[in-house]
Every structure is written in C-alpha cells, then in structure tokens.
DRENDO-1510 file (C-alpha; in Angstrom, 1 decimal, always signed):
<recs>
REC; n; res; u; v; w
REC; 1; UNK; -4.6; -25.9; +12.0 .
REC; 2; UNK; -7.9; -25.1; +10.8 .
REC; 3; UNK; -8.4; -22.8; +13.9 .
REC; 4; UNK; -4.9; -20.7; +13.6 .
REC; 5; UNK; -6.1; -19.7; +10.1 .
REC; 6; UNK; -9.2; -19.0; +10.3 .
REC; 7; UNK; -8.4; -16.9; +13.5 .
REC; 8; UNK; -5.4; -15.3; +10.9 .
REC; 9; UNK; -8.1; -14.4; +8.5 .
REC; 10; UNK; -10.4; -12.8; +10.7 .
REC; 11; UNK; -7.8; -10.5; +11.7 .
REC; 12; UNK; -8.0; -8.7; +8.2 .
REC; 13; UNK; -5.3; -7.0; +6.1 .
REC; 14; UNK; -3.2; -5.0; +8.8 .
REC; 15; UNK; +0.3; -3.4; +9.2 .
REC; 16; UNK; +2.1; -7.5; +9.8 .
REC; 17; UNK; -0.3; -9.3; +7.5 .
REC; 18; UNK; -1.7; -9.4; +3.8 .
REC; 19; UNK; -3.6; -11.5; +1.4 .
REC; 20; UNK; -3.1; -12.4; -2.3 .
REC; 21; UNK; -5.8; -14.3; -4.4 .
REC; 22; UNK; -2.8; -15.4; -5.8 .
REC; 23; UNK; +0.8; -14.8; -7.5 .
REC; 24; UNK; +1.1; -14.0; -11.2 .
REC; 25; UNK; +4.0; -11.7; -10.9 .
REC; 26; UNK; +6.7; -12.1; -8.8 .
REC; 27; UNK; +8.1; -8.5; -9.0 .
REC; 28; UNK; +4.4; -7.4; -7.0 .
REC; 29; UNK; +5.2; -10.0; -4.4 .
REC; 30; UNK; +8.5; -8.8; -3.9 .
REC; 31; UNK; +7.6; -5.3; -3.3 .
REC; 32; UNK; +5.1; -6.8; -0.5 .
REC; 33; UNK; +8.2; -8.9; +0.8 .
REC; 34; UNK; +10.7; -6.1; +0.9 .
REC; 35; UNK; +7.8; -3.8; +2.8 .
REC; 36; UNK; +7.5; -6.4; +5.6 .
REC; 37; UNK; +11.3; -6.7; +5.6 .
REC; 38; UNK; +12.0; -3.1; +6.4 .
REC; 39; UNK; +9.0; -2.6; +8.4 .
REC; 40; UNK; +7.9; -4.8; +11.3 .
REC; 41; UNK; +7.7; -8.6; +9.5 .
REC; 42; UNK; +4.4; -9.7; +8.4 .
REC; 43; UNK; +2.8; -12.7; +6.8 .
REC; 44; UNK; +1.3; -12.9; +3.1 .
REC; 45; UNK; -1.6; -15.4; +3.1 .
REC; 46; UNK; -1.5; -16.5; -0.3 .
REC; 47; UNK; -5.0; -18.0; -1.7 .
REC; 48; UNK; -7.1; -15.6; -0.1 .
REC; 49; UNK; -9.3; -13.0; -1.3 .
REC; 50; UNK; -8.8; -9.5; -0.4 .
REC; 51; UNK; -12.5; -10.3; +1.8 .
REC; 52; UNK; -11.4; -12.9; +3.4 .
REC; 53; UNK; -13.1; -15.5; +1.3 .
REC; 54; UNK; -10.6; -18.8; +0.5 .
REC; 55; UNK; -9.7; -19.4; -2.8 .
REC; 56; UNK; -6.9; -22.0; -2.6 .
REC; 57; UNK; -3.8; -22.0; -4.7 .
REC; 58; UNK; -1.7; -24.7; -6.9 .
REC; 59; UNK; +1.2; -24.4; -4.0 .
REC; 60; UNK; +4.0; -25.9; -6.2 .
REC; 61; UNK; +3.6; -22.9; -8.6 .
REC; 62; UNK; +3.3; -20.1; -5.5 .
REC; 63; UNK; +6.4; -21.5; -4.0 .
REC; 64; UNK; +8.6; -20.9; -7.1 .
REC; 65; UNK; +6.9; -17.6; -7.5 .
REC; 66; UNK; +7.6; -16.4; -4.4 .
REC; 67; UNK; +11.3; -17.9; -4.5 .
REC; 68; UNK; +11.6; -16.1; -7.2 .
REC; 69; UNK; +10.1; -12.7; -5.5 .
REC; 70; UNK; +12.5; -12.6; -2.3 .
REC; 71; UNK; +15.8; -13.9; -3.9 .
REC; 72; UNK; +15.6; -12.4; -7.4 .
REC; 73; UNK; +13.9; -9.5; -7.2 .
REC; 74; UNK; +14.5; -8.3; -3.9 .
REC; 75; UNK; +17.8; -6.5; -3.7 .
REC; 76; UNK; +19.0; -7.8; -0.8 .
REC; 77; UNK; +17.6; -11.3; -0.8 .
REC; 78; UNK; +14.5; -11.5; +1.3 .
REC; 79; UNK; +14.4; -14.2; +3.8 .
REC; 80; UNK; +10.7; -16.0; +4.9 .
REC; 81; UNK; +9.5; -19.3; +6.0 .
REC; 82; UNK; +6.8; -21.0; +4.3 .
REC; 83; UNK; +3.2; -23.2; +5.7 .
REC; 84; UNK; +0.8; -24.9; +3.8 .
REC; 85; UNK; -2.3; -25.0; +5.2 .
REC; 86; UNK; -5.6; -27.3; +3.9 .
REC; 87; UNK; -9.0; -26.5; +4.7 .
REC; 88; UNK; -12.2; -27.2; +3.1 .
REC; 89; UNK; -10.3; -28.7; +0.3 .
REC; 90; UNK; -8.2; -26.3; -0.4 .
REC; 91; UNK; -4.3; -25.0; +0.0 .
REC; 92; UNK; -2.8; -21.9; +1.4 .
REC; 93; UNK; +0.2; -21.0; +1.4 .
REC; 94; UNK; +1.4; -18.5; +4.8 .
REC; 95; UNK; +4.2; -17.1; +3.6 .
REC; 96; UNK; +6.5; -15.3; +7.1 .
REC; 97; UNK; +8.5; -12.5; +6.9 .
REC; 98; UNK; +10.9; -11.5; +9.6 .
REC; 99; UNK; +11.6; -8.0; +10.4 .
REC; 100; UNK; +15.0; -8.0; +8.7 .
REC; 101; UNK; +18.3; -6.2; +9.6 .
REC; 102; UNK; +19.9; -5.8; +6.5 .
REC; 103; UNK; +17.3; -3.0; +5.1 .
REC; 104; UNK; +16.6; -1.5; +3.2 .
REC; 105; UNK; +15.7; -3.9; +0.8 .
REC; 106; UNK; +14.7; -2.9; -2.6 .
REC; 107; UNK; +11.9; -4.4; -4.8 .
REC; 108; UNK; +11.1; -3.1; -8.4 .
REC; 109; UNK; +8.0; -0.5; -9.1 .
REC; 110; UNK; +5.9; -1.3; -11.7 .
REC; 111; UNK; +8.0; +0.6; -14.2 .
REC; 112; UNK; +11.3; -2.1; -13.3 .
REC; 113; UNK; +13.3; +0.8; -11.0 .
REC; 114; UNK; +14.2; -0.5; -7.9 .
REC; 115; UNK; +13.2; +1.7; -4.9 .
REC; 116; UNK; +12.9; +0.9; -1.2 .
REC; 117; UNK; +8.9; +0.1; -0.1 .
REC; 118; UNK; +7.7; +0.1; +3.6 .
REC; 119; UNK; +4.7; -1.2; +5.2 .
REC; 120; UNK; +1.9; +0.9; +6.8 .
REC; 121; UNK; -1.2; +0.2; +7.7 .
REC; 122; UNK; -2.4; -2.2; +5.0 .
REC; 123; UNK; -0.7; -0.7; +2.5 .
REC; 124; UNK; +3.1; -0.8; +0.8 .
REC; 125; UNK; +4.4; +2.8; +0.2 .
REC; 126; UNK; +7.4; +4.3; -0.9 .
REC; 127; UNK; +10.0; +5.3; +1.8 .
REC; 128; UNK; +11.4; +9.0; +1.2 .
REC; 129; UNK; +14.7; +10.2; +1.2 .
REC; 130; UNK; +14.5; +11.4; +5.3 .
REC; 131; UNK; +13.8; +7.6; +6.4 .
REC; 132; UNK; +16.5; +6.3; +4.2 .
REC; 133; UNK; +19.3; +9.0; +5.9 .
REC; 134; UNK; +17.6; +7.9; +9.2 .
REC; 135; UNK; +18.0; +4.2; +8.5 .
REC; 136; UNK; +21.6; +5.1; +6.9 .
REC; 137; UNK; +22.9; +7.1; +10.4 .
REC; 138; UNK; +21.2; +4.4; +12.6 .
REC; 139; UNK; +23.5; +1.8; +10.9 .
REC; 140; UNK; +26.5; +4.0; +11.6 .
REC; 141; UNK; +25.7; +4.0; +15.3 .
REC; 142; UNK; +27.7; +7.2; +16.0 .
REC; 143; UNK; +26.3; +10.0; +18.3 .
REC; 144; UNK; +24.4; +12.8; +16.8 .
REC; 145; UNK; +25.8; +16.2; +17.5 .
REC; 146; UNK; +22.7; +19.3; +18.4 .
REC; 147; UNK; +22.3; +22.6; +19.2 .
REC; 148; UNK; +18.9; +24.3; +19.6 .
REC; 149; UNK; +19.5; +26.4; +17.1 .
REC; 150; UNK; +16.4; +29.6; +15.6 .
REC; 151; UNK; +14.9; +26.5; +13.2 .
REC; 152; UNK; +15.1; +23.8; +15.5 .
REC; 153; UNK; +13.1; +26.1; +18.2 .
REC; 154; UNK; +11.1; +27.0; +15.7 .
REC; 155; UNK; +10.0; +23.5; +14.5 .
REC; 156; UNK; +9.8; +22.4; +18.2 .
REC; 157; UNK; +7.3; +25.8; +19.0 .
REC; 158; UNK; +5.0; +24.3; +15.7 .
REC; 159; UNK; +4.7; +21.3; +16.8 .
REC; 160; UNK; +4.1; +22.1; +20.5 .
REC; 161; UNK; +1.6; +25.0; +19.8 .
REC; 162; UNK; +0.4; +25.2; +16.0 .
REC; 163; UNK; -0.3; +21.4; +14.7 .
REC; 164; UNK; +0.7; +18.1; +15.7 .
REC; 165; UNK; +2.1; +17.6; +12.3 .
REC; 166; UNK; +4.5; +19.3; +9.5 .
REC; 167; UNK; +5.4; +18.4; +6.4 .
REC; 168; UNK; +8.7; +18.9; +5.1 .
REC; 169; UNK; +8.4; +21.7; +2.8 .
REC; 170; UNK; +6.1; +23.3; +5.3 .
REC; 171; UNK; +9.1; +23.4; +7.7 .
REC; 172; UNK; +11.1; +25.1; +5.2 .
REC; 173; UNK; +8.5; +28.1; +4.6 .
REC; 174; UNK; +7.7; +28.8; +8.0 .
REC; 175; UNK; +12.0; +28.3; +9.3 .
REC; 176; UNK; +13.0; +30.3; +6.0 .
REC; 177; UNK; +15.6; +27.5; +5.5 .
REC; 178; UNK; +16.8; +25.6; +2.3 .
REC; 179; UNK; +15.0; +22.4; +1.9 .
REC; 180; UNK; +18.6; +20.3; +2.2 .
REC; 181; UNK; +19.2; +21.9; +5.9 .
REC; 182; UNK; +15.3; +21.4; +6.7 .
REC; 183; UNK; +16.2; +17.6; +6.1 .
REC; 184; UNK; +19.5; +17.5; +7.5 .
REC; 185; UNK; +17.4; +19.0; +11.1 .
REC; 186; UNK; +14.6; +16.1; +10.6 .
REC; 187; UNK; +16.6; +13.0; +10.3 .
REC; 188; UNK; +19.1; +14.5; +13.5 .
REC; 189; UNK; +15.7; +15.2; +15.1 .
REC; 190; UNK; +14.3; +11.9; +14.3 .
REC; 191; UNK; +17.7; +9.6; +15.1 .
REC; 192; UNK; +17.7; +11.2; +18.4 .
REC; 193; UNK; +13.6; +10.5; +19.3 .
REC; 194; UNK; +12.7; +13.9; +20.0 .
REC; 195; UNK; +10.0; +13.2; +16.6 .
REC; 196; UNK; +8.7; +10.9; +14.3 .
REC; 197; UNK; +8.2; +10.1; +10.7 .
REC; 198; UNK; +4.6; +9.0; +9.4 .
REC; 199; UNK; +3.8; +7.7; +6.2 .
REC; 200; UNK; +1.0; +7.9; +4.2 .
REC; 201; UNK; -0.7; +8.1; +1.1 .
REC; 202; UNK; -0.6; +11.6; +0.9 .
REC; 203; UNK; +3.1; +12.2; +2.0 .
REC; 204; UNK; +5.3; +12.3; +4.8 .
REC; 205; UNK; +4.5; +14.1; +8.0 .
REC; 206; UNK; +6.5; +14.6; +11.1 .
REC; 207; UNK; +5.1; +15.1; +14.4 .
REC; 208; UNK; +6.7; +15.3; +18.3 .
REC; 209; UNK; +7.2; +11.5; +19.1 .
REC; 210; UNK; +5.5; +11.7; +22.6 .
REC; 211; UNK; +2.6; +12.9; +20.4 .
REC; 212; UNK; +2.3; +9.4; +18.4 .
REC; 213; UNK; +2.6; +7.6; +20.7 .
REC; 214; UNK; +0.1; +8.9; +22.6 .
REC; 215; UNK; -2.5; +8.6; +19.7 .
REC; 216; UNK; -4.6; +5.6; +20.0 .
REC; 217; UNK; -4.2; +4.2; +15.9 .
REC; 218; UNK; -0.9; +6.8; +15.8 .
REC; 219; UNK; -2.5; +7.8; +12.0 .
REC; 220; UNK; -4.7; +10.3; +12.5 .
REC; 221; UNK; -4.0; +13.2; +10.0 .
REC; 222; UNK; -7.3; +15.6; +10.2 .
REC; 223; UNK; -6.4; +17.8; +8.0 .
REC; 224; UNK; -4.2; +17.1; +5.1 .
REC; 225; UNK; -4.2; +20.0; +2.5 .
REC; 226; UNK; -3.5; +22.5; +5.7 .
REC; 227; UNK; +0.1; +20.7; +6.7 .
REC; 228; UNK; +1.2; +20.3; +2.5 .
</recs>
C-alpha cells in the first residue's frame, strides 16, 4: 500500500492526477471533479502538499466534503471511488474519477456561476464555446456535411504553411469571415479530425491534428502574442 502511493506521489501533479493539502470548500473540489470528468479521469490525492510532502487529513470530514463536491455541486452528479491510505501515521484519502459520459459536467466558479471546467496539464481551465458545440454534435452522432470551401482552404493553407497554430479570431481576420461562421468551420473541422482544439492559459488554439499528435508533450505554443 505504502509502495502504490508513494509511487503515485512521485509522479507529481499531471493531466489524470492532483493533490489537495486539504478540503475546506467543496465548490473548489467540485470544479477539480467535473475537470477530470470531462477530460480523461484522474485521481485527487487528498492530504498532500502541492510538493509532494504528506500532510494527512481527518478522513471522516474529507469524505462528506467531497460528497458534497460531486453530488451537490457538480451539475450532473459526479461519480468517484474513494481509498484511504495510512502511512507514517497518517491518512490519505485517493479520491478516483472516471472519465465520465454524461459531460459536460458543470462545477461553480468562484463567483457561484456554473460553467463547464476541463483538465489540462495540471491545471483546470474553462472550456470555450467551440468544445462545447464539438461535445454537443458528438452526442448527436450524425454525419457532418463539408465542402472545401475559399475559408476552409484558407485555414487548411495556414496551418500547413504559416504556423502550426491559429486562434479563433485570427481565423476570422485572415478568411474575412464573421466570427459565428469562423466557429461553425472549427467545430465541423474538429468533429471530423482533420484538427484539434488546445487549451491553455492563454486561450484556445487550433492546430492540424496530425500536427499534435506528432508533438512530443502536444503543448508547445512558442509564440503566443503572434497567433492572438
């Protein structure tokens, strides 16, 4: 037991995995527990410091804190499995996550609106409006319907030649189109795996599919300010 967490530890915070000194609001936890959810499932290690360091926890009081977190403040209800673990005295709690098929699941920002969170890297960020249509016409499982049209070849010629990345409103100057057909282009683009959507800190930035997955950490943005 001792082994599987200390080998969980060492692992760090990552995209399927975070750590929480401990729980003192349960609308923070949920936005960690709807991220997982929509994302790729994950674990929260609950008792650790964000270095690794154990702190143990009262596990009593995390479990009703984190009951409270997936079935009250996530909109839908998030499920997870819960382990206690003891080592050198102390408690804590692994909290599992599974990738969940009911997303998007909503968790409240810190002013109480509810908005939909994903996971990347180590980090819970705010999903924009083009992943929610994407998620939205994946659900409907119907074909998508394309022509190569002056914008599309355009976008396609960017990405091939100029940059690996756009953003959307830099696709809207350079195709001379309205921002609402720039986004209606993306998300048939992106349902249909010709490109992909990454999220950061700094925005959202689209890039030829074949090109993220060929990047070794698929994040590397060089140059930010250039593609906003």
């Amino acid at each position: 037991m001792n082994r599987y967490l200390k080998s969980r530890i060492a692992e760090g915070e990552h995209l399927q995995q975070d750590f929480k000194y401990a729980i003192n609001d349960s609308k923070k936890i949920a936005r960690s527990l709807a991220a997982f959810a929509n994302t790729e499932g994950g674990r929260l290690l609950v008792g650790v410091k964000d270095n690794g360091r154990i702190a143990g926890v009262s596990s009593d009081e995390e479990y009703y804190m984190i009951e409270a977190a997936a079935k009250r403040y996530c909109r839908p209800a998030v499920d997870f499995k819960l382990h206690e673990w003891h080592i050198e005295g102390k408690t804590v709690v692994e909290i599992i996550i599974p990738k969940s098929n009911k997303k998007p699941h909503k968790a409240p920002t810190k002013e109480g609106k509810y908005k939909v969170y994903v996971r990347v890297n180590d980090k819970n960020l705010l999903a924009n409006r083009i992943l929610l249509k994407v998620w939205m016409r994946q659900k409907r499982n119907r074909g998508t319907f394309f022509q190569l049209q002056e914008p599309e070849q355009i976008l396609l010629t960017w990405l091939n030649n100029e940059d690996k990345y756009i953003t959307h409103s830099k696709f809207t100057r350079i195709a001379k189109i309205s921002r609402k057909k720039a986004e209606k282009i993306l998300v048939n683009l992106i349902v249909m795996g010709i490109i992909d959507i990454k999220l950061t800190e700094n925005g959202a930035f689209y890039a030829l599919k074949e090109q993220l997955e060929k990047s070794p950490d698929k994040t590397e943005i060089k140059d930010v300010h250039k593609l906003i």
